[in-house]
C-alpha positions in Angstrom: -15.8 -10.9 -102.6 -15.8 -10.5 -106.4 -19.1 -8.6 -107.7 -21.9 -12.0 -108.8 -23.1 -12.7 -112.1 -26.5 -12.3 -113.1 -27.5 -15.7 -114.2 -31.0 -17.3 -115.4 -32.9 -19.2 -112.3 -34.9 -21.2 -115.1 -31.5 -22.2 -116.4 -30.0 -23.2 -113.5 -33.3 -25.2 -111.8 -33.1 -27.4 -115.3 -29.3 -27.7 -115.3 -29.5 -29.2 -111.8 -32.2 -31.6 -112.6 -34.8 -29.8 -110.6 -37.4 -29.2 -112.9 -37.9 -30.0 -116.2 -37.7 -28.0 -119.6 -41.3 -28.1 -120.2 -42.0 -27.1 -116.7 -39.3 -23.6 -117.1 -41.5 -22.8 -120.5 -44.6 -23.7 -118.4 -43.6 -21.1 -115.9 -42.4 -18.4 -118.0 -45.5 -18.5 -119.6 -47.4 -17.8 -116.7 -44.6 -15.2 -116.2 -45.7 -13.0 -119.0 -49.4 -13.4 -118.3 -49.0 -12.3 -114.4 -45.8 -10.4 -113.9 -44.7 -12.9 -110.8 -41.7 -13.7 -109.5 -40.3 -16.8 -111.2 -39.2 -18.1 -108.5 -42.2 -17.5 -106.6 -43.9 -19.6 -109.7 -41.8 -22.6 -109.3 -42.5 -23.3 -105.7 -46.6 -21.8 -106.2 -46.7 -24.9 -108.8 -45.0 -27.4 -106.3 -42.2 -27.6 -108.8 -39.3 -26.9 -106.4 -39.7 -25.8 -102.7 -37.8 -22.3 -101.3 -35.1 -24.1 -99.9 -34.0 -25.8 -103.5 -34.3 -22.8 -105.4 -31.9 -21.0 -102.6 -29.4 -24.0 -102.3 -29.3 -24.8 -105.9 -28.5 -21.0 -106.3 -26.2 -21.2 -103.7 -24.7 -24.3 -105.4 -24.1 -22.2 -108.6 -22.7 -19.2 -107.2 -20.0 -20.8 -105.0 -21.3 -19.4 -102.2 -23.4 -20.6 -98.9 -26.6 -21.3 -98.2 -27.8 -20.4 -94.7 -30.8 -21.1 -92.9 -31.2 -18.1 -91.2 -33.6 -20.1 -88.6 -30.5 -21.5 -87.2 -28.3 -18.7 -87.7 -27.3 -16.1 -84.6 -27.5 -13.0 -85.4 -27.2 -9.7 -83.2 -29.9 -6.6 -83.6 -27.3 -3.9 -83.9 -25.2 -5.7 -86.9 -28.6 -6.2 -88.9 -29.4 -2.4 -88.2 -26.2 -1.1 -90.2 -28.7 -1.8 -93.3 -31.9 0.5 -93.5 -34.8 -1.3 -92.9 -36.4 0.1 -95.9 -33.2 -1.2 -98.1 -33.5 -4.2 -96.4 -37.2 -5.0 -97.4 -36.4 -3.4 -100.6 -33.3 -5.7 -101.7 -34.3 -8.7 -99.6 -31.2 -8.9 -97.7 -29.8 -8.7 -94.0 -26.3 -7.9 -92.7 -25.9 -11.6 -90.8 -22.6 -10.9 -89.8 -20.2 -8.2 -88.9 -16.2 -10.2 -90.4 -14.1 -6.7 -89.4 -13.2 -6.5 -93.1 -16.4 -7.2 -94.4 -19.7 -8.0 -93.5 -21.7 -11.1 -94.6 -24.7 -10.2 -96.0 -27.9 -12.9 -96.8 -29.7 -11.7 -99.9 -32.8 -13.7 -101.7 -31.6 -13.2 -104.9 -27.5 -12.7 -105.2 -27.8 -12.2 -108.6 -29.8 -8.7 -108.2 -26.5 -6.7 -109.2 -28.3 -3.5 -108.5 -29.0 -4.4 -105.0 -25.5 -5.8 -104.6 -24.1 -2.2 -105.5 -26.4 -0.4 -103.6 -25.6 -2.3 -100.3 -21.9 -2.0 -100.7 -22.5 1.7 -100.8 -24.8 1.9 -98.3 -22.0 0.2 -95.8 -19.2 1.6 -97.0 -17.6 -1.7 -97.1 -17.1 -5.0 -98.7 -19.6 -7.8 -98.5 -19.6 -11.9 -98.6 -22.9 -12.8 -99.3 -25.0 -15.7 -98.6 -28.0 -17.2 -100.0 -31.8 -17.1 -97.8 -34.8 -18.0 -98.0 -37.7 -15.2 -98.2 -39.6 -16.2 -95.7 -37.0 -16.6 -92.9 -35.4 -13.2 -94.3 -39.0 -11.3 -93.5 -39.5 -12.9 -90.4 -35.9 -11.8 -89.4 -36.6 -8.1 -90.6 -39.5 -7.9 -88.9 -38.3 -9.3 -85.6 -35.0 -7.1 -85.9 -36.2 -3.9 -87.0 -38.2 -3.4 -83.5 -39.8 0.8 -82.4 -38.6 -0.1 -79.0 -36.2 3.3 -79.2 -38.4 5.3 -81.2 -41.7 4.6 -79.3 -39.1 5.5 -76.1 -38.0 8.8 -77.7 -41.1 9.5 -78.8 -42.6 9.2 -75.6 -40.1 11.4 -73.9 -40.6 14.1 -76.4 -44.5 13.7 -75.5 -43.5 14.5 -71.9 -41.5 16.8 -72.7 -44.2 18.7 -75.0 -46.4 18.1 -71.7 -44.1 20.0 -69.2 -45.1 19.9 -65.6 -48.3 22.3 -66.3 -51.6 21.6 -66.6 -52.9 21.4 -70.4 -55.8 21.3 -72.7 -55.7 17.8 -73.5 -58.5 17.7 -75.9 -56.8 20.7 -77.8 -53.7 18.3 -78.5 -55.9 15.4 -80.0 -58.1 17.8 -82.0 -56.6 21.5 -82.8 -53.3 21.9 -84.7 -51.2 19.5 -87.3 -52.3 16.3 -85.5 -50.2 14.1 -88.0 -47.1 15.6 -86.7 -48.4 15.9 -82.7 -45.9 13.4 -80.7 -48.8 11.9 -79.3 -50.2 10.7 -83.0 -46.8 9.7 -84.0 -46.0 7.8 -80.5 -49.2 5.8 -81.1 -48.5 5.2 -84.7 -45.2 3.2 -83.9 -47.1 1.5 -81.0 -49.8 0.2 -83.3 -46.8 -0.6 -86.2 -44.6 -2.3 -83.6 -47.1 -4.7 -82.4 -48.5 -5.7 -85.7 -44.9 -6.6 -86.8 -44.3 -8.7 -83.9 -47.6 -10.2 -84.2 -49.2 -9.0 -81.0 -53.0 -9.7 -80.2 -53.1 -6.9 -77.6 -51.7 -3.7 -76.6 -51.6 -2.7 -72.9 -51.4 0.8 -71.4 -51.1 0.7 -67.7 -50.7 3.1 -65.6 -48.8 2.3 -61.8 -47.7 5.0 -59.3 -44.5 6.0 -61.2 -44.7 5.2 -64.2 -46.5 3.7 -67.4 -46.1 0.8 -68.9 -46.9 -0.3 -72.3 -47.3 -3.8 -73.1 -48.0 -6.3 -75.9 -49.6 -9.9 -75.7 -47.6 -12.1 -78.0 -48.5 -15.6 -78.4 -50.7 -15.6 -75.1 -47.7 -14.2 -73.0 -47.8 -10.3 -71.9 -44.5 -9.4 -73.1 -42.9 -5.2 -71.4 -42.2 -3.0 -74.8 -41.3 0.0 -72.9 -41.7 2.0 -69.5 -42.9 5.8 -70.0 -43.2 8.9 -67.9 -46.4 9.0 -66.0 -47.9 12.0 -67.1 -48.5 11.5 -70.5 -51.0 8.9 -69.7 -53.8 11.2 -70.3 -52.9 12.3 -73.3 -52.6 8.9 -74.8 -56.2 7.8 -73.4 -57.4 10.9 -74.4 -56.5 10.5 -78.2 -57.6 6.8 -77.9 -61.1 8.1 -76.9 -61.3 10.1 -79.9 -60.3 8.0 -82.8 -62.5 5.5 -80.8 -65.4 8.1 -80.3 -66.0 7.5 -76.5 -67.1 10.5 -74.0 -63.7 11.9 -73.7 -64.7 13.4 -70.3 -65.7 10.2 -68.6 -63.2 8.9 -66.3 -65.0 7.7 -63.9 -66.4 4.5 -65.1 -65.4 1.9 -68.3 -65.8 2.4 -71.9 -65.7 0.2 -74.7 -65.3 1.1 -78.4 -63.5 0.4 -82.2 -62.0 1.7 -84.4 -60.2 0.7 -87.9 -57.0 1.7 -89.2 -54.2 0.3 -91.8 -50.8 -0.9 -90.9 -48.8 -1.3 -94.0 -51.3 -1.3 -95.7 -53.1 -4.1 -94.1 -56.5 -3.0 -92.6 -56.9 -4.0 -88.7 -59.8 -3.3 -86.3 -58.9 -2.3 -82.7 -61.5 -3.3 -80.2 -60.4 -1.0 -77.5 -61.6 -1.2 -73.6 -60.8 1.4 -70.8 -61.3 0.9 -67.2 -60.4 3.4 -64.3 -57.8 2.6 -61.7 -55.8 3.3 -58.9 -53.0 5.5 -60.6 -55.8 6.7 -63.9 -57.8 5.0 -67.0 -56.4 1.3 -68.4 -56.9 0.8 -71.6 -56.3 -2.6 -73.7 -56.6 -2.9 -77.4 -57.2 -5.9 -79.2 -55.9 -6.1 -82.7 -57.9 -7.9 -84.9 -56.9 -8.0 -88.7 -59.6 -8.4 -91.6 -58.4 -10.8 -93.9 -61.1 -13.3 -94.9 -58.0 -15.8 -95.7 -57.5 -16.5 -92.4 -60.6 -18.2 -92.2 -60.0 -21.6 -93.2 -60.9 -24.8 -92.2 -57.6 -25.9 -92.7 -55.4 -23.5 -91.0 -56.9 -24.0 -87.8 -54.7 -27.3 -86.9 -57.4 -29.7 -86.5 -56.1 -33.7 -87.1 -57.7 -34.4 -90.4 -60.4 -37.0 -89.3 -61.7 -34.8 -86.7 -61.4 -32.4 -89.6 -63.8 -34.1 -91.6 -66.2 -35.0 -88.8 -66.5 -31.4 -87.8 -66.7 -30.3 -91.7 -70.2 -32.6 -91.6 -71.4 -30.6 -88.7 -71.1 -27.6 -89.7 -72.8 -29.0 -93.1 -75.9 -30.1 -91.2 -79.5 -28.3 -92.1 -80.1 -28.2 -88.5 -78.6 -28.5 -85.0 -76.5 -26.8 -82.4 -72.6 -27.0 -82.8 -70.8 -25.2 -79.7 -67.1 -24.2 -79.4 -66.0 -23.6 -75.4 -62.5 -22.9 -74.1 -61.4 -20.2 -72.0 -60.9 -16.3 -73.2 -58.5 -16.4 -75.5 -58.6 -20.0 -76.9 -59.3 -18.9 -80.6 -63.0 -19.8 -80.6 -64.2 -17.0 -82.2 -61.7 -17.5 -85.3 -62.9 -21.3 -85.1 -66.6 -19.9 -85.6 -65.8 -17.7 -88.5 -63.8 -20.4 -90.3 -67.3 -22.6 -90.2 -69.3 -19.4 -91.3 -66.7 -18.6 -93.9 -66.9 -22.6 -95.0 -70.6 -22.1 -95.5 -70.9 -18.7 -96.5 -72.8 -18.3 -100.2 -75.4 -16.9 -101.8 -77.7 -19.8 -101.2 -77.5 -19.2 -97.6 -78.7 -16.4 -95.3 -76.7 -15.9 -92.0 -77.5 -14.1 -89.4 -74.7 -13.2 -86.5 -75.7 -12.0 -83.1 -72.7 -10.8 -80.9 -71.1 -8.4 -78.1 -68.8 -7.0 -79.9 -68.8 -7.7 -83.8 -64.9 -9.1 -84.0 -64.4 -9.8 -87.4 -66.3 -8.4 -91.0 -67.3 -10.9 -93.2 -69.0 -9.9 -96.7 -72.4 -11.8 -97.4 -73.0 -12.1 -93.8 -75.4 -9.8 -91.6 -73.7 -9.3 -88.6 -75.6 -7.4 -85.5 -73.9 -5.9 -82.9 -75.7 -5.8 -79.4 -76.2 -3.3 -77.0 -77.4 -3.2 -73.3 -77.6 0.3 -72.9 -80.7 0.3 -75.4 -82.0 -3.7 -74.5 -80.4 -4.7 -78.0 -79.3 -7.7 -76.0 -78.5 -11.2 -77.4 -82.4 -12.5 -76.6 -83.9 -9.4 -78.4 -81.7 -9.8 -81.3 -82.2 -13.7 -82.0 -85.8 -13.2 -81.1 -85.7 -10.8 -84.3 -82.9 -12.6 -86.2 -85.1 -15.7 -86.3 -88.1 -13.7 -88.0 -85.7 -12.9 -90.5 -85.8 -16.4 -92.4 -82.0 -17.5 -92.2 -80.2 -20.7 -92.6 -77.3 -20.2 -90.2 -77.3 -18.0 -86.6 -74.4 -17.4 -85.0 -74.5 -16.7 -81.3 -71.4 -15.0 -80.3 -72.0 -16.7 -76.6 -74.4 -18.8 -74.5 -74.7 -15.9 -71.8 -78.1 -17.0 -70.2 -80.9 -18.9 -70.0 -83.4 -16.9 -72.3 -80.7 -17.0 -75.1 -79.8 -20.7 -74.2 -83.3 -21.7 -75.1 -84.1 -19.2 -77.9 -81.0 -20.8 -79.4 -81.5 -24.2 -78.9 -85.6 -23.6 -80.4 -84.2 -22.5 -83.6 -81.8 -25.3 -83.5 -85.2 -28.0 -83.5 -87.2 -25.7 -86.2 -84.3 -26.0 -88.8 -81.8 -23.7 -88.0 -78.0 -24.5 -88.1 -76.9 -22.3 -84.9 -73.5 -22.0 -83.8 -72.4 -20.8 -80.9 -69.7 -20.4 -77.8 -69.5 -21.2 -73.9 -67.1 -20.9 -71.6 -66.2 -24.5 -70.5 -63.2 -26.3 -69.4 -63.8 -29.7 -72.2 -66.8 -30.7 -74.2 -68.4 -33.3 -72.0 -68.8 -30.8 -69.0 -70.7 -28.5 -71.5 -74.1 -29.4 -72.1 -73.7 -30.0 -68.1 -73.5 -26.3 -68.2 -76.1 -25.5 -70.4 -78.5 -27.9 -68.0 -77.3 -25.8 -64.9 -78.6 -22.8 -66.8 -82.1 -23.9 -66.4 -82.5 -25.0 -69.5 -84.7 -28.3 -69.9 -83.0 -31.3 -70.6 -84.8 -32.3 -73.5 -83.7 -29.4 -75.9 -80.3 -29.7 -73.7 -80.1 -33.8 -75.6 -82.0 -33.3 -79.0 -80.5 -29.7 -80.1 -76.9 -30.1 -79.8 -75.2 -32.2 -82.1 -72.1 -31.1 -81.4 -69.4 -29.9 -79.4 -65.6 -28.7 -80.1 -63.1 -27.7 -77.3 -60.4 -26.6 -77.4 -56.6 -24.4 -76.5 -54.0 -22.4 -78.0 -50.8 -24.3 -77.8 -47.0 -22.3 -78.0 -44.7 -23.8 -80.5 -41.2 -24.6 -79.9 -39.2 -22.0 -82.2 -37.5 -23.5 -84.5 -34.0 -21.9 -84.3 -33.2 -22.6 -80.8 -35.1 -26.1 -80.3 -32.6 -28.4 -78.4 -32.8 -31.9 -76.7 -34.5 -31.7 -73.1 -34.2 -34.0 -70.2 -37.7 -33.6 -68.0 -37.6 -32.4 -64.2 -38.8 -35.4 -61.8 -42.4 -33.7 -61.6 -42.4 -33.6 -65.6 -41.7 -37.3 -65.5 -44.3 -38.0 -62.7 -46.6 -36.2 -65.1 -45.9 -38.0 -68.2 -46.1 -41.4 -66.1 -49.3 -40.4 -65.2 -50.3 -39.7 -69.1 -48.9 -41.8 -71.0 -47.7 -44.7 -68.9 -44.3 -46.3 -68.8 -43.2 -45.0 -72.2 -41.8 -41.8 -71.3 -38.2 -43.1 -71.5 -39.1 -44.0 -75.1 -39.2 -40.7 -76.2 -37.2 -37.8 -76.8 -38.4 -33.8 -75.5 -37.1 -31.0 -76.8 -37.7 -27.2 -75.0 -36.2 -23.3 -76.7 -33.2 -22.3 -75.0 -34.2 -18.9 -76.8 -33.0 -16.6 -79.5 -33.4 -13.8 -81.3 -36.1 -15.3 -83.7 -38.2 -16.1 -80.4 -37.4 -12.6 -78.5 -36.1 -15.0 -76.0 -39.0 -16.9 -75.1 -38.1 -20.6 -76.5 -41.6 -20.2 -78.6 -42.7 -18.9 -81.5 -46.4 -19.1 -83.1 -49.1 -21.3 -81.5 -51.2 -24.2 -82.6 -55.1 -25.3 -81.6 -55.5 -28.7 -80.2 -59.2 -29.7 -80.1 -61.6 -32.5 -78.8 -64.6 -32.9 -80.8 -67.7 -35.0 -79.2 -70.5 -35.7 -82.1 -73.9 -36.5 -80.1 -75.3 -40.2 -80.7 -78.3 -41.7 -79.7 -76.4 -43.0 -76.6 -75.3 -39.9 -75.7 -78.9 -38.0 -76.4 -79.8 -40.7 -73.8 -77.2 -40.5 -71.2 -78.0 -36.7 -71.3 -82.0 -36.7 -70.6 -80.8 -38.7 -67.5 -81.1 -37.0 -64.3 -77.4 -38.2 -63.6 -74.6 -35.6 -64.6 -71.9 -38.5 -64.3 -73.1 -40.9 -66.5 -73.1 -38.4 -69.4 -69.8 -37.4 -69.0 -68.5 -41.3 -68.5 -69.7 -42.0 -72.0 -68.9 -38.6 -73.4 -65.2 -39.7 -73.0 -65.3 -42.9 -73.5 -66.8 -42.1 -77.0 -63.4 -39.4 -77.1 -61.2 -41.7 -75.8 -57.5 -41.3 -77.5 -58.9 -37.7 -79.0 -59.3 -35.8 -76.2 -57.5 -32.4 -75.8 -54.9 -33.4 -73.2 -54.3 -36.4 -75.9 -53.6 -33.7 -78.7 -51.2 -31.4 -76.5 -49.3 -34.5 -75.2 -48.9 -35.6 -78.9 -47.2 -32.1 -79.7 -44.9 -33.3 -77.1 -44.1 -36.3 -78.3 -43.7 -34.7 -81.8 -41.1 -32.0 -80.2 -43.1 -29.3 -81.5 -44.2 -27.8 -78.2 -42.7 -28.4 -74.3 -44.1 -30.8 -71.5 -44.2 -27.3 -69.4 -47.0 -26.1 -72.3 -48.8 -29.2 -72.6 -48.7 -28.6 -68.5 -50.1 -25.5 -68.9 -52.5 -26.3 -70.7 -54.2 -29.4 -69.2 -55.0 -26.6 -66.2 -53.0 -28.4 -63.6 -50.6 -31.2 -62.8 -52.1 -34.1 -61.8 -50.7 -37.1 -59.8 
């Protein structure tokens, strides 16, 4: 293919009738006051979206537009390119032609980068136009440590040997940046934060160590290892996380902070002894305050709005309940983020502190000197805030400290572990706490899942197996043969799993006088009769079974989800 000209986006965006001339001086303007991208302007200002800009470039150029979403590619052909040229140039070999190899680039019209690739590959290139997004996404799925956290692993055991070492004296003595062990867990740490895990799991068994990652919800195998170096990988993880390194005996939990790519992440970090030596599971958690918002949680907008007005309220208890793992914690620090200013004082109380907010005075309990979650509100409330957040109902003496400050005109937020909303002031009753601050404190309650979403490169039609049907009969009536499925046949976007990302679906029951009534009465059942009646159509199976219906997520999930099939 014949070198590209360099031509001007503006230029091209107005000749194609995709924005106007005032809107290119607009945005060059802002150009020269920020140093952006253009095109990263244009679609900022909702002028053009990416996938314009690339096919009207493509359009230009003669050459193709491909949505690499829907594209097959194959690890080893995108590896010919450097990962660090490919990040650098925004480009990814897509193809491997014999003669040449077709390569999707951003911006086709970056002759420096066009050169530099063709050297780099030592042969000639077709190129393509992609969008930005997709092209990261594809880097940072293809470029996997898989081999290098292998190699590095065998070089650990290899360091190691067969004899009996000072394993201390590796973690501490020496140039630790360049010990295998540092490096091995550096890649570890780098690989899971690329492929978005939430957790990273080394555990030991009779033979050998495995080390795995939690993607999406699902435990995913990134690599096997030799036994033995085990220890040394514990040991180092009890330093950094500055636990008693010669405790083996019994489980530890500690933090500690660190920066991948320069994005800061807390690991929460939790060992446990075992048959074959010390489990230990890391949570990533990363500290970006953007995250936290209202609006990225997936909530329907009218439930949206109703929960925005609780969260609002001078006073009152709003809970959040789902299972470990169901995103209520991020739930609860949206809401605190929502009201977080300096006109408000809040106070958090939790075991462990997750997530850092500025502006916010977070405490951190701890049994082993009675710092626990009674004491601390006890204090917290002496304090004067407007806003408490509880990281969880645990017992009774919390229960009711927290549901006091909810009737003395305290907003106090708070988690429980419950399978729906109606079951949970239930819950709270069977605590022993009295009914009456059970009915008039809570104004609120929010359940909710984590749903996986269909990946969009390898989403295809799906007929449903006779228990799926059954199921959906049983859901949504004799409509099921109205509607179309759809299910991931996998790909490489999706490591093979048919799903990529996940979504919250919610049910959110707002107390009324009705319900304050139904729940000072000594029957359970009646409570929960009206609780969903007042929910009916907005419940949480509704919400998964409408992802269905929309093809964004599989009957299997929703399935999975709703606990159990039901006939």
């Amino acid at each position: 293919m014949a070198r590209p000209e360099k031509i001007r986006l503006g230029e091209v965006l107005v000749q194609q009738n995709l924005i106007s001339a005032d809107d290119l001086n607009k945005s060059l303007e802002e150009q020269k006051r920020t140093g952006r991208k253009l095109g990263r302007i244009f679609v900022d200002s909702g002028y053009v979206t990416e996938t314009q800009i690339s096919e009207a470039l493509a359009h230009q150029l003669k050459i193709p537009y491909i949505n690499i979403q829907q594209f097959s590619t194959k690890t080893e052909v995108i590896n010919k390119l450097p990962e660090a040229q490919a990040r650098r140039f925004r480009s990814a070999v897509l193809e491997d032609r014999g003669a040449t190899y077709l390569v999707g680039m951003v911006d086709p019209t970056d002759l420096f980068a066009y050169d530099e690739i063709v050297r780099i590959l030592h042969k000639d290139i077709e190129l393509a136009v992609v969008q930005e997004n997709a092209l990261l996404q594809l880097i940072d799925r293809s470029y996997r440590r898989t081999d290098e956290i292998s190699n590095l692993a065998m070089e650990l055991g290899q360091d190691l040997g067969d004899t009996t070492i000072n394993f201390a004296a590796l973690g501490i003595t020496g140039n630790s940046e360049e010990a295998p062990v540092v490096k091995l867990l550096q890649t570890i740490f780098e690989d899971a934060a690329q492929v978005r895990a939430s957790d990273i799991h080394i555990e030991p068994q009779e033979n050998k160590l495995y080390i795995r990652f939690r993607i999406d919800g699902v435990m995913h195998l990134q690599t096997e290892a030799e036994l033995k170096i085990a220890s040394a990988l514990v040991l180092r993880l009890k330093l950094m996380s500055s636990l008693d390194i010669s405790e083996k005996r019994l489980p530890q939990d500690g933090r500690f902070a660190l920066k991948i790519k320069q994005q800061p992440v807390d690991i929460r970090i939790s060992t446990m002894p075992t048959q074959y030596g010390e489990s230990v599971v890391m949570r990533l958690l990363i500290q970006n305050s953007s995250n936290f918002a209202l609006e990225k949680l997936g909530m329907p907008p009218d439930m949206l709005e109703r929960f925005r007005k609780l969260i609002h309220r001078p006073s009152g208890m709003v809970l959040v309940t789902g299972p470990t793992g169901s995103g209520k914690t991020t739930t609860l620090y949206a809401a605190l983020n929502e009201r977080n200013s300096s006109a408000n004082k809040i106070i958090t109380v939790e075991d462990p502190v997750e997530y850092r907010l500025p502006g916010i005075n977070q405490v951190q309990v701890n049994e082993k000197i009675d710092l626990d979650f009674s004491r601390v509100l006890r204090s917290a409330l002496r304090q004067d805030p407007d806003i408490i957040l509880v990281g969880e109902m645990r017992d009774q003496e919390t229960a009711q400290i927290g549901l006091r400050a909810a009737m003395t005109g305290h907003l106090v937020l708070s988690t429980l572990h419950t399978n729906d909303a109606t079951s949970t002031l239930i819950r709270m009753m069977d605590m022993g706490v009295p009914r009456y601050m059970v009915a008039t404190s809570i104004v609120g309650v929010v359940a909710q899942r984590l749903v996986r979403l269909l990946c969009e490169g390898c989403s295809e039609p799906y007929e449903p197996l006779p228990f799926e049907h059954a199921w959906l009969r049983y859901e949504i009536g004799n409509e099921t043969e109205k509607h179309q499925y759809a299910h991931g046949k996998g790909c490489s976007l999706c490591n093979g799993t048919g799903y990529q990302g996940r979504l919250g679906v919610y049910e959110l029951l707002e107390m009324n006088n009705d319900l304050v009534d139904a729940a000072s009465h000594s029957d359970p059942n009646q409570f929960i009769k009206l609780g969903r009646q007042n929910m009916a159509g907005k419940t949480l199976r509704k919400s998964a079974i409408d992802l269905v219906l929309a093809k964004r997520t599989t009957i299997a999930e929703a399935m999975r989800i709703n606990n159990q099939f039901e006939e």
